[in-house]
N, C-alpha and C positions, 0 to 999 in steps of 0.2 A: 275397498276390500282390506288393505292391508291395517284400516285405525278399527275394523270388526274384530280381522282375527286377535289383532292385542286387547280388544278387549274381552272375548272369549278367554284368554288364557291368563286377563288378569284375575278373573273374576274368580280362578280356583287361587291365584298366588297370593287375594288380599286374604282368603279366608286363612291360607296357611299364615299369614302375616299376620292377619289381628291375633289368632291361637298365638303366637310365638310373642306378640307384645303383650296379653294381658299373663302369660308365662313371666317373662323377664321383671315385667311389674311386680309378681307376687316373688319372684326371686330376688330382686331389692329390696325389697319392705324384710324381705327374709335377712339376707345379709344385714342391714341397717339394726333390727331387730338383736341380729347375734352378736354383733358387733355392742353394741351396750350392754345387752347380760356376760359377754365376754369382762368387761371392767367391771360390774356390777359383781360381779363374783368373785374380781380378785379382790374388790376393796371388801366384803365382805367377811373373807378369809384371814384379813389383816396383810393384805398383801399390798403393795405400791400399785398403782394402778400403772399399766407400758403397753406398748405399741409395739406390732412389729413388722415390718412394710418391706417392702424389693427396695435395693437401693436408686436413688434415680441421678447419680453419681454420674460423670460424663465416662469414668472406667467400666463402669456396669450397663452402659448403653450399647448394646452388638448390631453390626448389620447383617440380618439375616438375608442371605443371597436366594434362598427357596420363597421367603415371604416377599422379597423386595421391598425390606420397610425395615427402620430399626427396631430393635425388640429389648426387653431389658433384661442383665443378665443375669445369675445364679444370688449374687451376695444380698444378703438384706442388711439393713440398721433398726436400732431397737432404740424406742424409744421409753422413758420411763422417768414418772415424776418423782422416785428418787433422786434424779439429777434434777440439782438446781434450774439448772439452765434448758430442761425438757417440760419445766412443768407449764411455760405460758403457750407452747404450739400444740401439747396433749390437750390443755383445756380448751384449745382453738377448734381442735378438731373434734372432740366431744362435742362442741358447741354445735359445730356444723353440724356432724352426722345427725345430733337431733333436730334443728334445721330442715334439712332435707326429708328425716324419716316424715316431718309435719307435714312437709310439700306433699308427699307422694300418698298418704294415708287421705289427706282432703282434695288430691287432685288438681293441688293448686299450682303455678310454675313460678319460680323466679327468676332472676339477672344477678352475675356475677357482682354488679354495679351494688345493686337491691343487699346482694348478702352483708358487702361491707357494711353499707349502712345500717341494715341491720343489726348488726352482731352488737352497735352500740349502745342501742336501746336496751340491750342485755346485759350491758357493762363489758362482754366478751370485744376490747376492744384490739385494731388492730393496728398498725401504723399506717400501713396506705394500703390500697386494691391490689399492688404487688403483692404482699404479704397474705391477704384473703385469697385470691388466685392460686396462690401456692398451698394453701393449708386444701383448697378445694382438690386441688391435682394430687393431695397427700391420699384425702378421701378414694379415690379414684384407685389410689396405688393399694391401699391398706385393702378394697375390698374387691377389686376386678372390677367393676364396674364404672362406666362415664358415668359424669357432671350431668349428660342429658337424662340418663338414668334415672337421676334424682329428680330430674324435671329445675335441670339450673341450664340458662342458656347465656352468652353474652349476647350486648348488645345486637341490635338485627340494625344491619347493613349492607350485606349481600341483597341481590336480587336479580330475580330470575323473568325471564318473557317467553313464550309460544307457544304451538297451539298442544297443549297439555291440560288433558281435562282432570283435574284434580278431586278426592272424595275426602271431605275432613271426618277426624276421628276422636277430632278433642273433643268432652263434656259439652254439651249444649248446640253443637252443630254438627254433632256427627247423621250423617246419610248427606249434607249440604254440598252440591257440587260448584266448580269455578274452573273455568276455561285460564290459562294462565296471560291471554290476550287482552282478558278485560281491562287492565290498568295498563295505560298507553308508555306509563314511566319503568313500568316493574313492577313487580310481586315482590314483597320484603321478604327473605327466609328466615321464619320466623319458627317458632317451637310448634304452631299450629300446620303449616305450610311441610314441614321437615317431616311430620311424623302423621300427612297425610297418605292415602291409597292415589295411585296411578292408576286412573280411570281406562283413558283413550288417548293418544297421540297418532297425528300425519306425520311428526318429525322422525327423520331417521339418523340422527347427529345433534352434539352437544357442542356448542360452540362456549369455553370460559373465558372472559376480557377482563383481565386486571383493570382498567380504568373506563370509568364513570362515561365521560365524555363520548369513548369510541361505544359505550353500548348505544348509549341512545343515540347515536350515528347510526351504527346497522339497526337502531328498530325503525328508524324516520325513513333507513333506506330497503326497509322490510326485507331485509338480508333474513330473518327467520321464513319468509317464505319464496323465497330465491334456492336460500341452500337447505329447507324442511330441516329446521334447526332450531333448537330450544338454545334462548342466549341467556348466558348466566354473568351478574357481574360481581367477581371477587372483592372487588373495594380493597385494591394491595392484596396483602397475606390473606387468602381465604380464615374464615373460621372455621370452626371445625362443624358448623350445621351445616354448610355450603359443602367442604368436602364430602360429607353423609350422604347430601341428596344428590351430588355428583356419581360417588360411588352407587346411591341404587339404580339412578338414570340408567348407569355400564352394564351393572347386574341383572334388572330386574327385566329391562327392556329392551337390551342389548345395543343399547346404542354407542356408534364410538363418540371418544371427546375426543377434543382439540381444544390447547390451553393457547391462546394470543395475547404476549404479555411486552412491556417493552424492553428495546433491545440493549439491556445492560444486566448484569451478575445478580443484579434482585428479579427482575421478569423471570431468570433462570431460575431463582430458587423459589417463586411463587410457582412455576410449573411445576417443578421438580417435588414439592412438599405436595401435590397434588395426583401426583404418579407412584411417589414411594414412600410418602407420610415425614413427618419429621422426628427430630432426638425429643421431642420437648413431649410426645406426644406417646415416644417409645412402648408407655406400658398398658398400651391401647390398640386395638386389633381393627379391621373393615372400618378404615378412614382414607385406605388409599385407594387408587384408580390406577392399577398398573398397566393396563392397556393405554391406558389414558397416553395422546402425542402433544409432543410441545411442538405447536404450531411458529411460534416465533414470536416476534421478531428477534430472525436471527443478526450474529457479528456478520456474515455475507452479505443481509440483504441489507445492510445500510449502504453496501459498494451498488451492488444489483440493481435498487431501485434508487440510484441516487438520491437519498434522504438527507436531510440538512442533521449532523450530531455534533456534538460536543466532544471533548476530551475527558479520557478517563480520570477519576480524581486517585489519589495515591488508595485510600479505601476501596475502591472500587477495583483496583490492583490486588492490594491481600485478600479481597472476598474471591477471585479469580485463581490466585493461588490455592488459597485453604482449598478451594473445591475440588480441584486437580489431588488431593490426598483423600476427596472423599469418596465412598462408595457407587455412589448414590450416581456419579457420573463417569464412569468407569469406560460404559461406550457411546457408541457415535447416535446421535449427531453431537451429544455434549464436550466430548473431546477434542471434536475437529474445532467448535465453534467458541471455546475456551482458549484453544489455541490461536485461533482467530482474532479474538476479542487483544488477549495481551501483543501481539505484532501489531494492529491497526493503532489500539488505543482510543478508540472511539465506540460512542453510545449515541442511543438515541432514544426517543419515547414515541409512544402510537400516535399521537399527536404530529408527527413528522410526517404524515400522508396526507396531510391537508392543504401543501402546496399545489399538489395535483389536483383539488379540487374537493367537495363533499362525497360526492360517492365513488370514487379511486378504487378505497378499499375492497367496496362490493366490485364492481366492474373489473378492475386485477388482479389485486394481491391474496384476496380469499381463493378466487377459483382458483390461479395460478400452484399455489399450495396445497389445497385439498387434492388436487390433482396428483400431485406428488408423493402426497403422505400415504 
C-alpha cells in the first residue's frame, strides 16, 4: 500500500518537476546568454570588459541561523581586464561560461576533470583543476546558478543501493526505468541517476556511510531491507550530487536520513556539511538536509561499545577546537560529544565493529541508534 500511495503522488510531483527543470534549463541558457552580451556590449562601447560577483571572501561568508547553512554576504569584487592582473581569470571565465552555454544548448554533460582538460585544447590554459574548479564556482557566483546547471558534474563516486524505482530523464532514455537493487555493488550518482524521477519505494529511511567498506557490509547484510532503508555511500566528503539526491530523498519523499560516519572531527564534519551545507558552497541554496541526524560514530560510543581507537593526532585537536567557534555546532548532540572527543582523546573508524564479528553492526549498533534517534 504504502510503495502505491508514493507513487500516486509522485506521479503529480514529477510532472511539477520536469515543468520546473525544462524552466531552469531555459533560465540558464538565459543567464549564460546575458552574461556574454553583457561583455559583448561593453567591449563594443569601447569599454574594458569586468566582472562583478558576491564576494566569496571567508568575511563575507554568514551563517544564517533561519536557513541553517552558510550564505554569502552583501560585499561584492569587481573584476576587470583593465587590471593587469584580472585579465587571465576574466578570460578564464569567458572561456567557461561559453563552455558550458555549448553543453547546455546540445544537451551534452561534462566533468570538472574534462573542463581542465579542455580548456587546453583552446589555449585557455589553466595551472592545475584547482585553479579550473575555482573559475567554475566563480561561474556559479557571477550567475546564481550551480555547476549542475550547466550540466558540469565531478567525478561520480558516490553510490547509492535499495529498493528505489528510479525514471530517467536524460536524452535518449528518458521513460527507462531501474529498481536501485539491480547492481549488487551500487548505483554510481551520477548526472543521469541525480537528475532522475522518483518512481516507487518500500524504504522509509536513508541511511549515508562515509566508507566504502561498511556500505557493502550492510548490503551483504541486506540491512536495506532489515531497516527499509535506501544506503548511500559518501566516499569521505559527499559531493555535492550525493547531497542533491540526499536532500530530494528528505524533500520529496519524506524520508528521514541518518548520516554514520567515523568517530573522529572529519566523520563530524562529513555529517554536519550534510545537515547545514558548507562555507565552500555558501553561494548556493537546497544542498543541505537540515533534518537530516548524525547517527555517529559518536566520542561515547567508542567507551559504550568497547571499540579498539587510537589517539587523537595534534590536527585532529585544532579541527575540534575551530568547531567549538563554529555555528554549525552550537547544540547538542555536537557540543556534548566535541567536548567528549577533547577529554578522551580518542578516535576510531567504522571499521572498528569488525571485532564483534560481520554483522554486529546490523544486529546492534544500527537498531540500538535508530532507536534512539
Amino acid at each position: 500500500m504504502a510503495k502505491k500511495k508514493i507513487k500516486r503522488q509522485t506521479s503529480k510531483r514529477k510532472k511539477i518537476r520536469r515543468q520546473s527543470m525544462k524552466k531552469r534549463k531555459k533560465m540558464t541558457l538565459k543567464k549564460l546568454k546575458d552574461f556574454g552580451g553583457h561583455l559583448y556590449k561593453q567591449m563594443i562601447t569601447g569599454e574594458f570588459p569586468w566582472i562583478e560577483m558576491p564576494s566569496r571572501s571567508t568575511s563575507n561568508i554568514l551563517y544564517d541561523d533561519r536557513l541553517k547553512q552558510y550564505i554569502l554576504g552583501k560585499r561584492n569584487v569587481k573584476r576587470s581586464s583593465r587590471n593587469i592582473r584580472h585579465v587571465r581569470p576574466v578570460t578564464q571565465l569567458v572561456w567557461t561560461a561559453s563552455f558550458a552555454h555549448n553543453l547546455n544548448k546540445k544537451g551534452k554533460t561534462s566533468t570538472l576533470r574534462d573542463i581542465f582538460y579542455s580548456a587546453q585544447a583552446f589555449d585557455v590554459n589553466f595551472k592545475n583543476q584547482q585553479e579550473s574548479d575555482n573559475i567554475i564556482t566563480d561561474l556559479e557566483t557571477v550567475l546564481g546558478f550551480a555547476r549542475e546547471d550547466f550540466n558540469i558534474f565531478p567525478e561520480e563516486r558516490s553510490q547509492i543501493f535499495g529498493d528505489l524505482t528510479i525514471e530517467y530523464t536524460v536524452p535518449g532514455y528518458e521513460g527507462n526505468s531501474l529498481n536501485l537493487t539491480t547492481h549488487p555493488d551500487g548505483l554510481a550518482i551520477g548526472p543521469a541517476l541525480t537528475t532522475s524521477d522518483f518512481k516507487s519505494t518500500k524504504a522509509n529511511k536513508v541511511i549515508v556511510i562515509e566508507k566504502g567498506a561498511m556500505f557493502t557490509r550492510l548490503i551483504e547484510e541486506k540491512a536495506f531491507k532489515k531497516f527499509k532503508a535506501l544506503l548511500i555511500h559518501t566516499a569521505g566528503q559527499p559531493p555535492r550530487s550525493t547531497r542533491r539526491i540526499i536532500r530530494r530523498l528528505n524533500k520529496e519523499l519524506g524520508l528521514p536520513v541518518y548520516v554514520f560516519c567515523d568517530g573522529d572531527p572529519w566523520g563530524m564534519a562529513i555529517a554536519i556539511t550534510i545537515i547545514c551545507g558548507s562555507a565552500n558552497a555558501a553561494h548556493l541554496k537546497e544542498l543541505a538536509t537540515p533534518e537530516a541526524k548524525w547517527m555517529g560514530l559518536y566520542s561515547s560510543d567508542i567507551e559504550k561499545y568497547k571499540l579498539p581507537s587510537t589517539k587523537l593526532k595534534i590536527v585532529d585537536i585544532k579541527r575540534l577546537r575551530d568547531m567549538r567557534k563554529d555555528p554549525r555546532y552550537i547544540a547538542k548532540p555536537w557540543t556534548t560529544q566535541i567536548t567528549h572527543f577533547l577529554q578522551k582523546k580518542r578516535k576510531c573508524e567504522l571499521e572498528a565493529f569488525s571485532r564483534y564479528g560481520l554483522d554486529y553492526v546490523v544486529k546492534k549498533y544500527l537498531p540500538e541508534k535508530l532507536k534512539r534517534l
